[in-house]
N, C-alpha and C positions, 0 to 999 in steps of 0.2 A: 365788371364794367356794365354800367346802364344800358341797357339796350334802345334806348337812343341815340346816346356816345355811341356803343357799336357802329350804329346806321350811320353813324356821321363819319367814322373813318372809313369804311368800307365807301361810302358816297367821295371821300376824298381822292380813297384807291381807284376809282373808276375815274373821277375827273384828269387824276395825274396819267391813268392807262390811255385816253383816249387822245390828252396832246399829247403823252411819249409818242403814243402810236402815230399820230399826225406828224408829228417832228422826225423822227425816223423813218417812215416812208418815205417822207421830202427831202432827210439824208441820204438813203437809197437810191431815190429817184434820180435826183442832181448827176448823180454817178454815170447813171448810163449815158444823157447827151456829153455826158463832160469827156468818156472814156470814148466816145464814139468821135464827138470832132478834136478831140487832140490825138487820140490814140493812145498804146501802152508806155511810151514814151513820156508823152506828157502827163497820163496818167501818174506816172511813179512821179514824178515832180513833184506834183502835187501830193501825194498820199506823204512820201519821206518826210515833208512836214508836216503833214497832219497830227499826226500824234502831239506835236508841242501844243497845238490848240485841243485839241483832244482832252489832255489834261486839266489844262485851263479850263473850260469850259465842264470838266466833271468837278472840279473843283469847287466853281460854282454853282451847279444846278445839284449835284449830289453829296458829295464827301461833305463841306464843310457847312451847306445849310443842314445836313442830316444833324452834324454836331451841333450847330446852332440851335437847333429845333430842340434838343433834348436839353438845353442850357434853360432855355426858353421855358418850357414845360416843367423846369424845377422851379422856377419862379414861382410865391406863392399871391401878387397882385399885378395888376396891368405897371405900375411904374417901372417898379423890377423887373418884370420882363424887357422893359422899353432899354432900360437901363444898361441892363448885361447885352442886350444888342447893340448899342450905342460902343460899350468896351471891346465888343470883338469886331464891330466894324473899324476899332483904330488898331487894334494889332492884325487883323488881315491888311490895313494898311500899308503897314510896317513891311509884313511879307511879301507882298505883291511890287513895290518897288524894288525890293531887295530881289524878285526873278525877273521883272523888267530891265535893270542896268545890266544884270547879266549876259541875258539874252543880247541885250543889243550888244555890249561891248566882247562878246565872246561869240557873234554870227558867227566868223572867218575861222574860228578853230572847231566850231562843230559841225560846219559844213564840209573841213578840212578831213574830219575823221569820222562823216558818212563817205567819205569816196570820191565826194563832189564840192568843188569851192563853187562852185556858179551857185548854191544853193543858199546863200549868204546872203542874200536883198531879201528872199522869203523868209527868213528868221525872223529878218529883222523887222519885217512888216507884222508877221503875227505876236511879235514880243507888245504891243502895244493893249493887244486886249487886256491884258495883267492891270491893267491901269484901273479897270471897272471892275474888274474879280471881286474885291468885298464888298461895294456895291451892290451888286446880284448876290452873291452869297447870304449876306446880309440879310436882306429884305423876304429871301426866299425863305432861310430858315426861321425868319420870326413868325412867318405866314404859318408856314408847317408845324409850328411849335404849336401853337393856336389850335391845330386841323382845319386850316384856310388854304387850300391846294389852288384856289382860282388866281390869284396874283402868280402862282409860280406855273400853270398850266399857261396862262398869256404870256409869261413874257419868253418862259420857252418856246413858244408858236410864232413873237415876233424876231426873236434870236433868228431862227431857223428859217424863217419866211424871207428877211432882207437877205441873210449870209448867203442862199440859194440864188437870189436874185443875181446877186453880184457874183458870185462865181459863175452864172451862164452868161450873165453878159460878157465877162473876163475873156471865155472862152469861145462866145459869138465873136468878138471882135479880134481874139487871137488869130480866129481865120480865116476871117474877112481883110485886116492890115496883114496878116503874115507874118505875127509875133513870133517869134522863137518860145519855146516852152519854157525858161526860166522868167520870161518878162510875163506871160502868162501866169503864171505860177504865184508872182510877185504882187496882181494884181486880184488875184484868186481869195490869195490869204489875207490879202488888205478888207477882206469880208469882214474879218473875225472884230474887231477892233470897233468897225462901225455897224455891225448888229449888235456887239455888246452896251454901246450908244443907245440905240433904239429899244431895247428891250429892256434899259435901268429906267428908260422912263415911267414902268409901270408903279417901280417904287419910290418916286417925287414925293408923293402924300406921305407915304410911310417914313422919309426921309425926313420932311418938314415937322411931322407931327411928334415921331416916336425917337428920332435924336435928339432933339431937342427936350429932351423927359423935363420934369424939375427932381429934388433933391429923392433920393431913394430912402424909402420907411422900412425897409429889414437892408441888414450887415449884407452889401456884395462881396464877392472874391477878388482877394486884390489884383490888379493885372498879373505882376507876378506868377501869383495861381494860377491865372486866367490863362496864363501865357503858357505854364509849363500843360494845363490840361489839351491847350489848342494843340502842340506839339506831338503829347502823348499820342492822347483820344482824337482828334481833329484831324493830327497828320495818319494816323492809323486808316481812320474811315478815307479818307480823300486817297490815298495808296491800295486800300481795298475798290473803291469807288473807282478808278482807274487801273484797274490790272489789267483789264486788255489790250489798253491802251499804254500802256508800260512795257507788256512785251511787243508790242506793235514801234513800237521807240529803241526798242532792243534789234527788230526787225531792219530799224533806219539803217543801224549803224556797221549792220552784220551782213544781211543778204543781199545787195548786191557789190559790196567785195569780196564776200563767200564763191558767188557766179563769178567773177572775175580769175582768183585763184583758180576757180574748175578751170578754168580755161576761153571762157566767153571770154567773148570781147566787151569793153564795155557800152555799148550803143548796145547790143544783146542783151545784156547782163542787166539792163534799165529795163527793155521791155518786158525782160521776166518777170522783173520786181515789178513792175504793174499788171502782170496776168495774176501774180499771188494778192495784190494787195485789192484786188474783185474781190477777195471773202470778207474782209471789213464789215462791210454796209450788209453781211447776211447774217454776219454776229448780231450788227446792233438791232435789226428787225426781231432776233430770234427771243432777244435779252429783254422786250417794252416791257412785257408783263411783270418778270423777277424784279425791275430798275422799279416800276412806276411803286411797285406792293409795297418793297421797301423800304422807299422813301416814306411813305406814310404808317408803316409797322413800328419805326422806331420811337417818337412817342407815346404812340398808342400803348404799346408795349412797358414804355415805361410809365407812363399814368395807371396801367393792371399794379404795377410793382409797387407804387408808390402806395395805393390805395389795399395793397396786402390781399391782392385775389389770385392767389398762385394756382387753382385751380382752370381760372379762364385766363390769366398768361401760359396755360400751357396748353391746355385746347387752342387758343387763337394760332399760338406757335404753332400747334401742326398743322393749324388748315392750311397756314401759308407755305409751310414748306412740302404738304404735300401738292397741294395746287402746283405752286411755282414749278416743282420736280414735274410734273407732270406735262405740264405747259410748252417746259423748256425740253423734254424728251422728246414729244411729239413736232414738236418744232424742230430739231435734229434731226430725229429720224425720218421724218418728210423730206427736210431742203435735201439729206442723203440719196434718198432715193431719186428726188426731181431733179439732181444737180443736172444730168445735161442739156437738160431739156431750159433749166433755168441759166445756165450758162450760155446757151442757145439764143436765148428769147434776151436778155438782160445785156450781153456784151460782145452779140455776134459770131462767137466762135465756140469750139469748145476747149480751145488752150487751158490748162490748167485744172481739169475738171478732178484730176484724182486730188493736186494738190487743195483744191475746196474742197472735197470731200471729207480729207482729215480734220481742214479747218475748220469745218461746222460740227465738229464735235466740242467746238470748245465753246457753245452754247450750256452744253448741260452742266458742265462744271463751274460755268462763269454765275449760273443763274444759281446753281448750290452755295454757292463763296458767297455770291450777295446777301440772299437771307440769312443762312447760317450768322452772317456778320452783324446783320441789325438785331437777331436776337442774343451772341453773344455781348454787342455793345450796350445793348438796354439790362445785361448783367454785369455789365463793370468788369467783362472777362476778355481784356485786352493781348494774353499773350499766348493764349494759343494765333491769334491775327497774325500777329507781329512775325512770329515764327513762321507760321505758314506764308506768308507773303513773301519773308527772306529765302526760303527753302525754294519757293516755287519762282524768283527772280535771277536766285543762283542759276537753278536748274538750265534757265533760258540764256541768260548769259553765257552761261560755262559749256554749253553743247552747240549751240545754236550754228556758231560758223562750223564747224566741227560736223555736222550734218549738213548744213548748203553745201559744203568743201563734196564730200560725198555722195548725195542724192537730191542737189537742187532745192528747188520750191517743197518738195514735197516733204523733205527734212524738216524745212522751218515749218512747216505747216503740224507734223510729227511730236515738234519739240514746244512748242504753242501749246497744246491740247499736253502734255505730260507736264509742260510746266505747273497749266489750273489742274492740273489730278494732282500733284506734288503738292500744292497747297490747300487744297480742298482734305485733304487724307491729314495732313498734320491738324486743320484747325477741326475735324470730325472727334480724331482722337482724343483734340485736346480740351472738347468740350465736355460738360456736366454727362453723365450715364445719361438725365433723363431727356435732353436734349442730342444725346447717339440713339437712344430707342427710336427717336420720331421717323425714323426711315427705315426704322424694322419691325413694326407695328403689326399686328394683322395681315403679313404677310403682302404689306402694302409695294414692295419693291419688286416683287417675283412677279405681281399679279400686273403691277407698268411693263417690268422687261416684256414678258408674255405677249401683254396687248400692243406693245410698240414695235414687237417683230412680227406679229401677222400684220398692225396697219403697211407695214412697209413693206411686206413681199407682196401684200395686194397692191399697194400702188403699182410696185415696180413692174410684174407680172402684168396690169393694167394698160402702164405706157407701151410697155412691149408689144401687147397686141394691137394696140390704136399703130404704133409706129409700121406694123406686119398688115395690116389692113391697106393704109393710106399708100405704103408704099417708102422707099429708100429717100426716093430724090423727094419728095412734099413733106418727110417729117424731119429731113433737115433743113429747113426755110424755119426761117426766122417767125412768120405767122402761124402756123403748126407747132413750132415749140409752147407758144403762147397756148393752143387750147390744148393741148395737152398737158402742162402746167395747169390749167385752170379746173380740169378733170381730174387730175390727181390728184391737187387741192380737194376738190371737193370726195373723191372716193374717200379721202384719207381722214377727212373730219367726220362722216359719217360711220367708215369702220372705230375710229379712236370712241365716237361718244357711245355709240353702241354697247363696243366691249366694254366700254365703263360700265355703263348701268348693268350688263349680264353677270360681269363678276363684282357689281358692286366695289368699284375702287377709293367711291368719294363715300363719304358722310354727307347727313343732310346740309349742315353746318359750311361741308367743306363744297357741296354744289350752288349751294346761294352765293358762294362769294363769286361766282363764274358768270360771265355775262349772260343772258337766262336761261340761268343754272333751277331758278323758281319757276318758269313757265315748265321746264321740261320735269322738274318734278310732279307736274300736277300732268302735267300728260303721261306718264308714267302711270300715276295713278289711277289715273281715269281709267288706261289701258287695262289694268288689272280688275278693279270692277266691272268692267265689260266681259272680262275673258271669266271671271268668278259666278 
């Protein structure tokens, strides 16, 4: 690959990293005034449906532009390309009404067998974003196919910007009139529908210019084909691209009748289900990095293939999956240790803090699944996915109440994190040798574990003493959570980058790709001519 191509994906990876990151902290953030003026109560409301948008929304922004993009990049002129966008915008069509009538005409049975019929008007409100699904799809993967991450960076920012909007006003005004939490709820999810409005506007131009192609100069795939690969390849990634949010939908339907069976009551058993469902929004902050890299890896990856440089499709491979692994550990192993302090600081209490603490393990294995996935998909190697995905769906489903029945939130939270180790281990297995080497390299796994349990005993040991200084009663106050958070954050990035460069964890290759990953190599350097 040219190393100006390079520079242009790796420029794509940072554009896509910086709105993930914006779009998700503003996921995040929503959370707190949301959880703080409805409470856990209304919290679970709201989250119980979330997943149905969840998916939508990964479907669009991930799964099926990723597929697009790669459809896109086999194209060998701009018509074609336009063209075979044009054919999947009408069979995403096709699918997207066919989950919309569902959804509305089936609200009353799947609210039925979450535990709660009141949940029936919020179904039916968020069944309407489906309507704009290939739309955004669409438009996103033809950008991405290109290495054009800016259309799909804006329209992710305006998604996220209105949907936020309207769900604080839902629930400014929920309790100011003194809505009941279901009509709140109702008006929360009524977001999703009209951010999806707002954010297709980005691709009007791309609509007017590139559906409307003229006659295609090479042989397209006929629908048909187009149809069974969307299915294949398309429903694969979009079901990879949503696994969290899949056992989180598994979550809807299990854990608070799970807490009921224990014996809650259920007005209990509701606000449980919203102390567990606080870990969400610390996955999806944990996940920007792995989400943004590999949206823009799958391409990339397959124009290496295309062009027959198996040498730099397999260096690229490892720099992302060691980055990513890396990323996603220290991000785990951090929220781990800060959880009470961030459960503190973020939602007022520390209710639930062991059950997040399980739950933010399913960082490291969610951010392994992703990569792993776009580089088996840019080899045409579909069924280790397939399997792992069913293995680790079963796993959730077939335990899940089975464990809340027994140990509550912190089961599910247990069965979450075993579910992605279940599928992360079948699709590792089932990938090529030289793609299971990439994590046993140079001793590259021993020398993370290592560094990510000293960053995390110094945090912890850290907070400990700030808490033993200030005192009982000022470090559980909700402002003291916050700079202590803020401390350990920063202890914990300066031991992580430390130990990097002491034992040498990255390659040069693999610290460029790092946000200044280059400024610190030359400081590094410098250091060493100094000391030489």
């Amino acid at each position: 690959m040219p190393k100006d191509h390079l520079n242009t994906v790796f420029k794509g990876a940072l554009i896509l990293s910086i709105s993930s990151l914006v779009a998700k902290i503003l996921s995040a953030v929503y959370r707190i005034p949301l959880q703080n003026m409805v409470g856990n109560t209304g919290f679970y409301v709201y989250q119980q449906i979330y997943p149905l948008y969840g998916i939508g929304m990964t479907f669009a922004l991930n799964g099926f532009p990723n597929f697009i993009s790669k459809l896109v990049a086999e194209q060998p002129d701009e018509t074609s390309k336009s063209l075979i966008a044009r054919r999947a915008f009408h069979i995403l069509s096709g699918l997207s009404l066919v989950v919309f009538f569902g959804l509305q005409l089936g609200a009353t049975w799947i609210a039925a067998h979450m535990g709660d019929v009141n949940l029936a008007p919020i179904i039916s409100a968020v069944a309407w974003m489906f309507v704009f699904m290939p739309w955004l799809a669409t438009g996103r993967g033809y950008y991405q196919g290109k290495f054009l991450m800016g259309p799909t960076a804006v329209s992710q920012l305006i998604e996220q910007v209105v949907r936020v909007a309207i769900i604080i006003m839902a629930a400014y005004f929920s309790v100011r009139l003194g809505w009941d939490n279901y009509r709140m709820g109702t008006w929360a999810m009524s977001s999703a529908p009209l951010a999806a409005i707002c954010s297709s506007l980005i691709f009007t131009a791309f609509g007017l210019r590139y559906l409307l192609a003229p006659a295609p100069t090479h042989p397209l795939p006929s629908y048909r084909k187009l149809t069974k690969r969307f299915v294949i390849e398309g429903g694969t990634l979009c079901l990879v691209a949503a696994v969290v949010i899949l056992l989180q939908l598994v979550d809807s339907f299990t854990v608070m009748r799970g807490l009921v069976h224990q014996g809650q009551l259920p007005e209990v058993a509701k606000a449980l289900k919203g102390v567990y469902d606080r870990g969400q929004p610390l996955v999806q902050l944990g996940l920007v990095v792995a989400t943004a890299f590999s949206a823009t890896l799958l391409p990339a990856l397959t124009d290496a293939l295309a062009k027959r440089q198996p040498i730099e499709f397999k260096r690229q491979t490892q720099a992302m999956v060691h980055v990513s692994l890396a990323l996603s550990m220290a991000a785990t192993v951090g929220l781990v240790a800060l959880m009470p302090q961030i459960n503190r600081l973020l939602f007022g209490s520390l209710e639930g803090t062991t059950a997040l603490r399980i739950y933010i393990i399913s960082i490291l294995f969610a951010a392994l699944i992703t990569t792993y996935t776009s580089v088996l998909q840019s080899l045409n190697e579909y069924t280790a996915m397939i399997i792992g995905i069913i293995a680790g769906l079963a796993t959730k489903v077939l335990a899940n109440y089975i464990f809340v029945v027994h140990y509550g939130i912190n089961g599910a939270s247990a069965v979450t994190v075993l579910s992605l180790a279940v599928m992360f281990a079948v699709m590792w297995l089932g990938s090529p040798e030289d793609l299971q080497q990439v994590l046993l390299e140079s001793g590259y796994l021993i020398k993370l574990l290592a560094l990510s349990a000293v960053m995390g005993i110094v945090v912890i040991l850290s907070c400990h003493q700030i808490t033993a200084l200030v005192g009982p009663i000022l470090a559980n106050t909700r402002g003291m959570a916050g700079i202590i958070t803020v401390i350990g954050v920063l202890i914990g990035v300066l031991v992580f980058v430390a130990g990097a460069v002491y034992a040498r964890l990255f390659t040069i290759r693999e610290w460029l790709v790092l946000p200044y990953g280059k400024r610190l190599i030359k400081a590094v350097a410098k250091g060493k001519e100094h000391h030489s």
